[in-house]
C-alpha positions in Angstrom: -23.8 9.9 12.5 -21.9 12.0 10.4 -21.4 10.2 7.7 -25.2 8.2 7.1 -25.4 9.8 4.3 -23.4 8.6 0.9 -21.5 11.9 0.3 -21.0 12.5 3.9 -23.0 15.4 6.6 -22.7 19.1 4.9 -20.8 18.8 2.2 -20.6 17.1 -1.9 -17.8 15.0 -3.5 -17.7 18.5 -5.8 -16.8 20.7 -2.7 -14.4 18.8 -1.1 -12.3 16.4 -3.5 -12.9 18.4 -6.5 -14.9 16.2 -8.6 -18.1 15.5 -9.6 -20.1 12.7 -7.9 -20.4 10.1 -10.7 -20.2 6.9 -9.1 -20.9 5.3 -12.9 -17.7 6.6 -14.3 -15.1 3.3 -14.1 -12.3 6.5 -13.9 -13.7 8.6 -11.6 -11.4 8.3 -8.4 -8.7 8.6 -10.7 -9.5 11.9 -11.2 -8.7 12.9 -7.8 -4.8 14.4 -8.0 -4.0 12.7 -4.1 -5.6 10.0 -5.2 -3.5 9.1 -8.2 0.5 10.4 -6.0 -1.5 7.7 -3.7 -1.6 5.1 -6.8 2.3 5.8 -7.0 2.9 5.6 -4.5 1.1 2.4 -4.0 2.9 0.7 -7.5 6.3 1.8 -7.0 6.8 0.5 -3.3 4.7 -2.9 -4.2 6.5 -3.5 -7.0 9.4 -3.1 -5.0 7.8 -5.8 -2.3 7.5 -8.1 -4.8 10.9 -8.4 -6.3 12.1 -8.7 -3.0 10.3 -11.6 -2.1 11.0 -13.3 -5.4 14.5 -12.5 -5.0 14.9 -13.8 -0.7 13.0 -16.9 -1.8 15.2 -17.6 -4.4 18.2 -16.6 -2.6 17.4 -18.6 0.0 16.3 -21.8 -1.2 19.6 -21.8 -3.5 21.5 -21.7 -0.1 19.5 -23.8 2.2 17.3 -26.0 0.1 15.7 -26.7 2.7 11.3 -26.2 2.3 10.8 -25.5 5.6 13.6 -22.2 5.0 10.7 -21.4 3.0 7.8 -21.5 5.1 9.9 -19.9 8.0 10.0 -16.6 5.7 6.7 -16.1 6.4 6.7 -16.7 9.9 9.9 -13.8 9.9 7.3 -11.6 9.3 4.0 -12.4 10.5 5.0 -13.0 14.0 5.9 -9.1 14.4 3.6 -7.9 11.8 0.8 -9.6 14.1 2.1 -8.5 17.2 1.8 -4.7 16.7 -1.1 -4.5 14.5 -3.6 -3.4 16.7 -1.6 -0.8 18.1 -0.7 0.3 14.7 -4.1 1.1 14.5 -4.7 2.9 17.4 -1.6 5.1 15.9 -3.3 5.3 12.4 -6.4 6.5 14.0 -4.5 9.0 16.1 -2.1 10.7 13.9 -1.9 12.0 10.8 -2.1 9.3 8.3 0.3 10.1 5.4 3.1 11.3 7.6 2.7 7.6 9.6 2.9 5.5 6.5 5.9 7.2 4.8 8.1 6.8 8.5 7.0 2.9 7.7 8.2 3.0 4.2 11.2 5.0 5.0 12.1 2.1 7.5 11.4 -0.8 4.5 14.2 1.5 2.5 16.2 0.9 5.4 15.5 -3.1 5.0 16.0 -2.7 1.4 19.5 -1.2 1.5 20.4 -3.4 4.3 19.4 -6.8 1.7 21.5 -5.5 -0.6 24.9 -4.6 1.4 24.3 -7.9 3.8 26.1 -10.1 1.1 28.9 -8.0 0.2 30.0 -8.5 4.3 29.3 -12.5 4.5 30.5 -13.5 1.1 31.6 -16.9 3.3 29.2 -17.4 5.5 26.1 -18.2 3.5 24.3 -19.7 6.4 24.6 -16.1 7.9 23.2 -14.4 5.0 20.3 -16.6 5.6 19.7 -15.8 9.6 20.5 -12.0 8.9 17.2 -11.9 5.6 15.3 -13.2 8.5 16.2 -10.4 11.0 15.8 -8.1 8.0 11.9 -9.4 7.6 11.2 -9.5 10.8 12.0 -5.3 10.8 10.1 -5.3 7.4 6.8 -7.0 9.3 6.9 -4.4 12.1 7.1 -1.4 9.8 4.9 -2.8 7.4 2.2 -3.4 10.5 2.2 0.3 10.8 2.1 1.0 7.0 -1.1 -1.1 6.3 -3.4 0.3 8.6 -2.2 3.7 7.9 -2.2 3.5 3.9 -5.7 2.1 3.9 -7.2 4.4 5.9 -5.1 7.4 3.9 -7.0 5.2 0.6 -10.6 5.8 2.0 -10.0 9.3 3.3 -9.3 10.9 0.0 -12.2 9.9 -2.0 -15.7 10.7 -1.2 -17.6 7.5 0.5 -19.5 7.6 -3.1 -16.7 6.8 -4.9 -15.1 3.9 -2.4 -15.7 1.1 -4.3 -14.4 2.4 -7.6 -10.9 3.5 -5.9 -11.0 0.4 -4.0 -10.8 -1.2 -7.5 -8.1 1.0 -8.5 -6.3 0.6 -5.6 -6.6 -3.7 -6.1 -5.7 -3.4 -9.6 -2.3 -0.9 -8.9 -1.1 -3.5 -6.1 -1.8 -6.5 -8.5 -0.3 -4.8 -11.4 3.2 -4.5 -9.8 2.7 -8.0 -8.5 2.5 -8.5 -11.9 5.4 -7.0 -12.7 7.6 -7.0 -9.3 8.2 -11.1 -9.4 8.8 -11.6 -13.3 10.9 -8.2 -13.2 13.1 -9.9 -9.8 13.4 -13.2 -11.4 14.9 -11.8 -15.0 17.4 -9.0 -12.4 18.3 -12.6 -10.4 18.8 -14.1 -13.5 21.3 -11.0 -15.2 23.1 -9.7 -12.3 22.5 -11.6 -9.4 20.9 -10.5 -5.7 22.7 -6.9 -6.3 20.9 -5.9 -9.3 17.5 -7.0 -7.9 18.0 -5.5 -4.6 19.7 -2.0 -6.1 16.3 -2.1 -8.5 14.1 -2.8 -5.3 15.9 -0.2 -3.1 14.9 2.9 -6.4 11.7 1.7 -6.1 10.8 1.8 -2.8 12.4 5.8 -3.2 9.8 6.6 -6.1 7.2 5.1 -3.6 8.0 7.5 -0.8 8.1 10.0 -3.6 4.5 9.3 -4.3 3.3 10.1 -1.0 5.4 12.8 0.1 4.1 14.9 -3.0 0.4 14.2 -1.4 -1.3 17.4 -0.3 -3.3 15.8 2.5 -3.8 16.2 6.8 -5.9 13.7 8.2 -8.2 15.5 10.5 -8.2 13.5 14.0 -11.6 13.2 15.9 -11.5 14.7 19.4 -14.1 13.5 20.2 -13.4 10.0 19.9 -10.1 9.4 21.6 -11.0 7.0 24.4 -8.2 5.1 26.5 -5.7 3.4 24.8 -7.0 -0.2 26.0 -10.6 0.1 24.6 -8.7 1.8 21.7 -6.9 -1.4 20.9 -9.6 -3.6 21.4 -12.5 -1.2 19.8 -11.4 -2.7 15.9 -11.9 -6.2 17.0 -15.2 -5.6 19.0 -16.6 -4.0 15.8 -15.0 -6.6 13.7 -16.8 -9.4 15.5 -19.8 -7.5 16.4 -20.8 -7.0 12.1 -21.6 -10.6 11.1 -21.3 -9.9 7.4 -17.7 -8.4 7.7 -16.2 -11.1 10.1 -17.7 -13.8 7.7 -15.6 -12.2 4.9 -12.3 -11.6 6.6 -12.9 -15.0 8.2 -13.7 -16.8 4.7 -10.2 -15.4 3.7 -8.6 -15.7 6.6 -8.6 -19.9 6.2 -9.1 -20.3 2.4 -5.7 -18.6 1.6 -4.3 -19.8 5.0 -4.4 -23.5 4.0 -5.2 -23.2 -0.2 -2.1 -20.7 -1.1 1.3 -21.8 -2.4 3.4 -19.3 -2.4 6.1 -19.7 -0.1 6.6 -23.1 -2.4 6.5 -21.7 -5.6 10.6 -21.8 -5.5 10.6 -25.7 -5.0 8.0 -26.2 -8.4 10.1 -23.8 -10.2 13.8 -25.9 -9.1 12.4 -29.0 -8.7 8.8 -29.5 -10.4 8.5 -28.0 -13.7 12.3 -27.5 -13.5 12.0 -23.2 -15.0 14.7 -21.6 -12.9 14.7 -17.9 -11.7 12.8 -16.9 -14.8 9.8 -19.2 -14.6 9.9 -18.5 -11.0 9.1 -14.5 -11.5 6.2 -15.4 -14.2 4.8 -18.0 -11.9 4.7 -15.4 -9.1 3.2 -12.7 -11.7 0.7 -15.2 -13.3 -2.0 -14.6 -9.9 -1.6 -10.8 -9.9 -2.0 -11.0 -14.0 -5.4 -12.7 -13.7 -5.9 -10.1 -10.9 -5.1 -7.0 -12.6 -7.1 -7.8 -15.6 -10.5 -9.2 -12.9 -9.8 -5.0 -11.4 -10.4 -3.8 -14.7 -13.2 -5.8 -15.1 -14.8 -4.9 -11.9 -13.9 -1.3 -13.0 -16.1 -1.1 -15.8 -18.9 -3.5 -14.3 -22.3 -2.3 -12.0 -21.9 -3.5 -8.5 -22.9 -7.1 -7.6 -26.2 -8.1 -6.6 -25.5 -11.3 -5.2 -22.0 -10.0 -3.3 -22.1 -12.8 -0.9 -22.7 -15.7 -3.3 -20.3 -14.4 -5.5 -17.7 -14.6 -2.7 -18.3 -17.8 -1.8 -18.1 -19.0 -5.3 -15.1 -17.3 -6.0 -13.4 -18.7 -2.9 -14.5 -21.9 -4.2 -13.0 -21.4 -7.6 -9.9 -20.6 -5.7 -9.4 -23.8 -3.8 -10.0 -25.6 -6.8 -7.4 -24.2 -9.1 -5.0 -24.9 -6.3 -5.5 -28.2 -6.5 -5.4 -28.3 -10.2 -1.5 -26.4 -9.8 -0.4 -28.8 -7.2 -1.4 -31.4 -10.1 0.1 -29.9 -12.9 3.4 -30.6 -14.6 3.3 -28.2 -17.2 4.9 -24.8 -17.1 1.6 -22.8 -19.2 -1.3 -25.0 -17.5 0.4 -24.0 -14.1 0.7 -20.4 -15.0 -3.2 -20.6 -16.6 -4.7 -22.2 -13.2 -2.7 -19.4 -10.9 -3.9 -16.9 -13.2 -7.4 -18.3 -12.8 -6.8 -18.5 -9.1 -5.5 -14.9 -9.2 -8.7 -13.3 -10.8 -10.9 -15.4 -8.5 -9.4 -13.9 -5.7 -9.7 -10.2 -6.8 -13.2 -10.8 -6.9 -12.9 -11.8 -3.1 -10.4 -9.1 -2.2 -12.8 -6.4 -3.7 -15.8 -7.7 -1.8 -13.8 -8.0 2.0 -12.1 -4.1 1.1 -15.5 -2.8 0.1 -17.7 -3.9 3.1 -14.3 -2.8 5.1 -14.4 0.5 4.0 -18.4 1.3 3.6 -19.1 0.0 7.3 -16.3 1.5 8.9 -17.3 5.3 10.5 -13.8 6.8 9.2 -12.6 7.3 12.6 -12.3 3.8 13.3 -10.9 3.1 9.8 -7.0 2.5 11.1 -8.6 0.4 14.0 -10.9 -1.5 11.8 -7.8 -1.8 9.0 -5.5 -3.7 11.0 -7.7 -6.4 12.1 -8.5 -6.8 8.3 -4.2 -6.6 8.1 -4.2 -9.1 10.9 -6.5 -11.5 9.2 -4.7 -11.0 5.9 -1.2 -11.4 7.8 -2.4 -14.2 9.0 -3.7 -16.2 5.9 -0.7 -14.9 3.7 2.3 -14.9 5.8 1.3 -17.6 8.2 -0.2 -19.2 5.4 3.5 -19.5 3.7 4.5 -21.1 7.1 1.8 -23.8 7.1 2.5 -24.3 3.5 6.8 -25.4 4.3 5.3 -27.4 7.5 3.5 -29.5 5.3 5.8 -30.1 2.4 8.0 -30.9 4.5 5.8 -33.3 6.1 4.0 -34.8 3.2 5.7 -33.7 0.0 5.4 -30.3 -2.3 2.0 -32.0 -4.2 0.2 -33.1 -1.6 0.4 -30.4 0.6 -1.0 -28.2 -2.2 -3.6 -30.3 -3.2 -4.7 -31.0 0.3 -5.1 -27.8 1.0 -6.8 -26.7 -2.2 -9.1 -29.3 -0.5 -9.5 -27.8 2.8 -10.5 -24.3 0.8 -13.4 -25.9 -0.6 -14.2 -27.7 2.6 -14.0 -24.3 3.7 -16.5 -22.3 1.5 -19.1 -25.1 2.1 -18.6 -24.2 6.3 -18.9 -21.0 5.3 -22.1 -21.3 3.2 -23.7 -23.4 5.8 -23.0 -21.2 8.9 -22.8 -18.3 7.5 -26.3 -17.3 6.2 -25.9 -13.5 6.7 -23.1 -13.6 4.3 -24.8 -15.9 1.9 -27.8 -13.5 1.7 -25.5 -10.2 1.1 -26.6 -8.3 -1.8 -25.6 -4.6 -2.9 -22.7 -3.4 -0.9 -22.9 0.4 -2.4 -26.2 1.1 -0.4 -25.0 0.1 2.5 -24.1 2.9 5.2 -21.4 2.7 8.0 -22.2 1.2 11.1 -22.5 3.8 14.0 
């Protein structure tokens, strides 16, 4: 196995990335030059992610007011996101990596430009504006189902295995950052100029982001010898998925707490009709997770590895599902914004535990594979997850759907703990090797 060792068969973090091993250093994958055009890249485009989603829930909840228009944002883009993951895999495991995700981001400039000149050519059909931001997500979902495998695999390929859990914080805390920024940023643009000025913004972005990785100085190198037919190719991520206990628990854990426990997709409707905030309060309650997040990364940064990694995920889960609850409750603007912040570092902690035992028991040929069933199961619980949450305000009301499934995420984590005794048990993940 070439890579059971840490530092990888025949060759030093020293040789080959150009810095020295030191795992203890909170900035050490920083110090890699691809690594930080890959952080760039990374926070421009993001940040351009975000304001677009603040901006087309907004947009079209102010047209429709309808929750289920919501909800059905989501299922725009899961549905093709899902669809062509696995083979988006296959192609991130095949090709070079870099050059795959910037053809995906160069189609998402494509989507970008096309939210921002759709308007201008429907000014009287509203209704239309509507069913053409769902085309233009459902386009968004396929290219980004190529761009996730691809960029996370480029992520672990440019860092020595001994440094993977420090970029992998890096990496966390760059995404939540702009989601930190992206939504407050959309909702003040919505609020000064409109769907034009947020979508011009997002459209500059997403260049800068392209930017970022076209400046990389990187070839993947494919493995001959591991190009087997494209059937068992497809289906090789999820037998290795389900065949590592420990790694399907994690995705799995994820998978249904954010699935049934996020609330997203109705953050427009407590913003309009809840706590009554407009546009503006609307971008800082979609910053306030990412805030606790980015502040939890740089935490984790400076922090020794966790000894107890799969109690700590449970209880972070758990933590989760409870501030939920607690924000479907609330009626107050900063006790809203405290709870998602809350709710926001708890699941850092999560998403740095799932990308770490991703990336350290992966065999880097099977990282694109292996990435989009981890894309799959976050796809699922995220976008999905916005779908369930419109169903069921629709069904039962904005409060109770929140709450109940804040609920569900604990009932969850206690499943979990139960049946899961592998993942309960998981200590260290930094001595762990990749699986052959």
């Amino acid at each position: 196995m070439a890579y059971a060792t840490r530092g990888g068969k025949g060759c030093t973090p020293r040789l080959r990335f150009g810095v020295p091993d030191t795992a203890h250093n909170p900035y050490a994958a920083l110090q890699i030059p691809n690594f930080r055009r890959y952080i760039l890249g990374l926070l421009a485009f993001t940040m351009a992610i975000q304001i677009q989603g603040t901006v087309v829930g907004w947009q079209i909840y102010e047209i429709t007011h309808d929750k289920l228009a919501l909800g059905l944002i989501g299922l725009a883009e899961a549905l093709p996101f899902i669809s062509l993951s696995l083979y988006a895999g296959h192609v991130a495991d095949r090709h070079d990596r870099r050059r795959t995700a910037l053809i995906a981001l160069a189609v998402l400039v494509c989507c970008s430009v096309a939210l921002l000149v759709l308007p201008r050519f429907l000014t009287s059909a509203p209704h239309q504006v509507v069913r053409s931001i769902y085309g233009v997500i459902a386009v968004s979902g396929l290219a980004r189902s190529f761009l996730q495998p691809a960029r996370q695999a480029l992520g672990a390929e440019i860092v020595p295995r001994t440094l993977y859990s420090n970029a992998i914080t890096w990496r966390s805390g760059a995404w939540q950052l702009a989601a930190v920024i992206g939504p407050a940023l959309g909702g003040v643009l919505y609020a000064i100029g409109g769907a034009q000025l947020a979508y011009s913004v997002d459209v500059a972005l997403m260049l800068v982001g392209i930017g970022g990785y076209a400046l990389m100085r990187h070839k993947s190198e494919i493995k001959r010898d591991h190009t087997e037919a494209i059937g068992a190719s497809l289906s090789s991520g999820i037998r290795f998925v389900w065949g590592e206990q420990v790694l399907l628990g994690a995705l799995s854990l994820d998978l249904f707490s954010v699935l049934f426990g996020g609330a997203t997709a109705l953050l427009p409707v407590f913003a309009a009709e809840i706590l009554h905030v407009g546009p503006k309060g609307l971008g800082l309650l979609r910053a306030a997770p990412a805030t606790g997040a980015v502040v939890m990364s740089v935490v984790i940064a400076h922090l020794p590895a966790f000894r107890h990694a799969g109690r700590t995920l449970l209880r972070v889960v758990a933590l989760f599902g409870v501030c939920m609850i607690g924000f479907g409750l609330s009626t107050s603007l900063w006790l809203s914004v405290a709870l998602l912040v809350c709710s926001g570092a708890a699941d850092m902690v999560s998403v740095f535990i799932r990308s770490t035992l991703v990336q350290t028991l992966t065999p880097v040929h099977m990282l694109g594979r292996v990435s989009s069933v981890n894309s799959i199961f976050i796809g699922s619980s995220n976008e999905i997850g916005m779908f369930e949450s419109g169903v069921t305000a629709q069904a039962f009301g904005t409060v109770p759907s929140v709450v109940l499934g804040g609920a569900i995420t604990l009932v969850v984590v206690a499943v979990a703990a139960w049946r899961l005794p592998s993942l309960r048990r998981l200590g260290r993940m930094d001595d762990r090797a990749p699986i052959a």
